[in-house]
C-alpha positions in Angstrom: -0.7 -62.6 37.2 2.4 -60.4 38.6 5.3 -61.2 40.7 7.2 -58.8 40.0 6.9 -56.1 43.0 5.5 -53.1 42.8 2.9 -55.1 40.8 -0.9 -54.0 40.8 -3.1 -52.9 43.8 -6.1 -53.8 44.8 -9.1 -54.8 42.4 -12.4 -54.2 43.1 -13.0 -57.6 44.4 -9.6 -57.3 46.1 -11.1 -54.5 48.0 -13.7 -56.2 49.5 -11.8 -59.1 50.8 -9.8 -57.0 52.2 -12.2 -55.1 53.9 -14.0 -58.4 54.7 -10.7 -59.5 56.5 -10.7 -56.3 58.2 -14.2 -57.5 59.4 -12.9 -61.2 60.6 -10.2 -60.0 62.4 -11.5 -56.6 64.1 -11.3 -58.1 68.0 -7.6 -59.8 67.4 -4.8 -58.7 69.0 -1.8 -58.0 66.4 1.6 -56.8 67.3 3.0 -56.7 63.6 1.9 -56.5 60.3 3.7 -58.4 57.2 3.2 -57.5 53.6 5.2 -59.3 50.2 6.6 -56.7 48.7 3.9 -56.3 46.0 1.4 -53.6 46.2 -1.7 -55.6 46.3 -0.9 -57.2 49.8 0.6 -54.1 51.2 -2.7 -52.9 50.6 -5.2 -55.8 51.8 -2.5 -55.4 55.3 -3.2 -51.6 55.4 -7.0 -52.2 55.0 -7.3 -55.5 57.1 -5.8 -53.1 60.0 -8.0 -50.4 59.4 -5.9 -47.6 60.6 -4.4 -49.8 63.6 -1.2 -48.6 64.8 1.0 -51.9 64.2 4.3 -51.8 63.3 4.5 -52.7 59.8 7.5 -55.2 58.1 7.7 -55.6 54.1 9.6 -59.3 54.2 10.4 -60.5 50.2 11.0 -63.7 51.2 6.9 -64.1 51.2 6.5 -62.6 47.6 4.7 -64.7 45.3 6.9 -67.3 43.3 8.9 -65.8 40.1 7.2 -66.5 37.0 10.1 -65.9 34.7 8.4 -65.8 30.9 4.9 -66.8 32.3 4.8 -62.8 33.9 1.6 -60.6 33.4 0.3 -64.1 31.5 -2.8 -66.5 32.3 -2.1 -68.4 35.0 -3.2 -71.4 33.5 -0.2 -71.4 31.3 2.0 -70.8 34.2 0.3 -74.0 36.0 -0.1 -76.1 32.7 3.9 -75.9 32.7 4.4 -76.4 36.2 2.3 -79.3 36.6 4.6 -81.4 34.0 7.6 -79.9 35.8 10.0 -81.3 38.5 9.4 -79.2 41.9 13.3 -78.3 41.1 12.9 -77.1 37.7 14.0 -73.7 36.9 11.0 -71.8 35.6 11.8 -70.5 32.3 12.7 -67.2 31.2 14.7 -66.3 34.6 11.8 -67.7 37.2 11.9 -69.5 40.4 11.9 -73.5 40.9 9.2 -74.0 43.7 12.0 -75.9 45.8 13.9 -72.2 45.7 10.3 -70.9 46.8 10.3 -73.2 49.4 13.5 -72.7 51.0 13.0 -68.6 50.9 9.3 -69.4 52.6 11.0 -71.0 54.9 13.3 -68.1 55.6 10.6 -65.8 55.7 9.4 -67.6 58.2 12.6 -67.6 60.7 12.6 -64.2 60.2 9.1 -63.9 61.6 10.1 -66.6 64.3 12.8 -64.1 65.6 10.4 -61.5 66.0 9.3 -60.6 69.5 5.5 -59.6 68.8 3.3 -62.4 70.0 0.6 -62.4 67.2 1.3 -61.4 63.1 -0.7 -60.9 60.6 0.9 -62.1 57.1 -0.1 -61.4 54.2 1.2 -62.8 51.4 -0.3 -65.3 48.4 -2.0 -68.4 47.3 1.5 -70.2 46.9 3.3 -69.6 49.9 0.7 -69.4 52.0 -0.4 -72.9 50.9 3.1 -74.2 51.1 3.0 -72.8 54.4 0.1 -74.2 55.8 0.4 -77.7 54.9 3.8 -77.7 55.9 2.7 -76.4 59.2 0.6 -80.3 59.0 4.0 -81.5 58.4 2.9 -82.8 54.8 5.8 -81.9 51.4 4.2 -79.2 48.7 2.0 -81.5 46.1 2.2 -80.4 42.2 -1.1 -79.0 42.3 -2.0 -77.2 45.1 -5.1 -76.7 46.7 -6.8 -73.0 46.3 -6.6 -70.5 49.1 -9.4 -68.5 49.3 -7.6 -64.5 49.4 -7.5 -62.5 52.4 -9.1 -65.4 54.5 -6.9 -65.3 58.3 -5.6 -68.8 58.7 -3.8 -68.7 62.8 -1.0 -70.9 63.1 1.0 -70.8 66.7 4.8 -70.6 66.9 5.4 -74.5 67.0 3.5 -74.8 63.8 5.3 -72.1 61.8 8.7 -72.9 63.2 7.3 -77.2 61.7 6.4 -75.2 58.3 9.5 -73.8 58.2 11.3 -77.4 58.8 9.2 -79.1 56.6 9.8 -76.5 53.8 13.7 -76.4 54.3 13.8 -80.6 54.4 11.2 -80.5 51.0 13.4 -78.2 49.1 16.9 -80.1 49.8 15.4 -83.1 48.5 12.0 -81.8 46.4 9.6 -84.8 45.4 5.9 -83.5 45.2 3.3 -85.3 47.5 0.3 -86.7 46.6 -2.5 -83.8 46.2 -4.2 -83.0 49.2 -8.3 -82.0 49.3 
C-alpha cells in the first residue's frame, strides 16, 4: 500500500476498472474531474474520461490516509493496528489519526462544494470515499470499514456531500467509532 503521492500507477487489474468505469459512466454529464494526488487515481480519472475535455483539479485533501511506518507494507498490519486504535490516535512513524483524515475529507469536500460545475467525478480511495459516503447517510466512521469496490461511480447530490462534510467535521472534533455498518 502507498500514500505517499506520486505513488504507483495503474496495475493490470487497475486498468480494467478503470476502463470498466469508463464504460459505467460513458452517457454522464461531467463538468470536472478530481484526482488524489497519487498516480494511480490520476490515472483511473484520465481513463474513466476517455479523452473527454473536462477540466481537471488534483485536490490532496482526498489522498488516501498517511500510513506513517505502515508505508509500502501489508495492509493488514496497517488495519491490525488501527483496529485496536482510538479513531484519534496518531499513526505511528509520522502518519495520520483517521479524525485528522476526517476533518481534511471534509475540506476536500467544501472545496468541491464551492465549485461551480454541476456534476464531478472524484476519484479518490477506499478510505475517504467510505468515510464519505456513510457520512453522506449521516452515520460517524466505524473502526472497520466496509470495502469499496475500486473505480465503482457512487452519485451523491450537493445536499448529501455538503451532510458528509458536516458529519465528518462533527466526527473528527469529537471521534468515537460507530458501530460497523454491513
Amino acid at each position: 500500500m502507498s500514500s505517499l503521492p506520486p505513488g504507483e500507477g495503474l496495475s493490470e487489474l487497475g486498468l480494467e476498472e478503470a476502463l470498466a468505469l469508463r464504460e459505467a459512466i460513458a452517457h454522464e454529464p461531467v463538468g470536472l474531474g478530481v484526482a488524489s494526488r497519487l498516480a494511480r487515481t490520476q490515472e483511473t480519472l484520465d481513463l474513466a474520461l476517455g479523452g473527454r475535455e473536462v477540466p481537471r483539479l488534483v485536490l490532496p485533501g482526498l489522498d488516501e490516509i498517511g500510513f506513517g511506518s505502515f508505508e509500502a507494507g501489508a495492509l493488514a498490519e496497517y488495519r491490525t493496528w488501527a483496529f485496536a486504535n482510538e479513531p484519534d490516535a496518531l499513526c505511528p512513524g509520522g502518519g495520520e489519526s483517521r479524525a485528522h483524515a476526517a476533518e481534511r475529507f471534509a475540506g476536500a469536500l467544501d472545496t468541491l462544494l464551492a465549485r461551480e460545475e454541476d456534476v464531478v467525478l472524484a476519484v479518490s480511495h477506499s478510505l475517504p470515499i467510505r468515510y464519505v459516503l456513510d457520512a453522506a447517510d449521516g452515520a460517524f466512521p466505524a473502526a472497520q470499514i466496509v470495502h469499496v469496490a475500486h473505480a465503482t461511480p457512487h452519485e451523491l447530490d450537493a445536499a448529501a456531500v455538503e451532510r458528509a462534510a458536516e458529519t465528518l467535521r462533527a466526527w473528527a472534533a469529537a471521534p468515537r467509532f460507530a458501530e460497523r455498518r454491513f
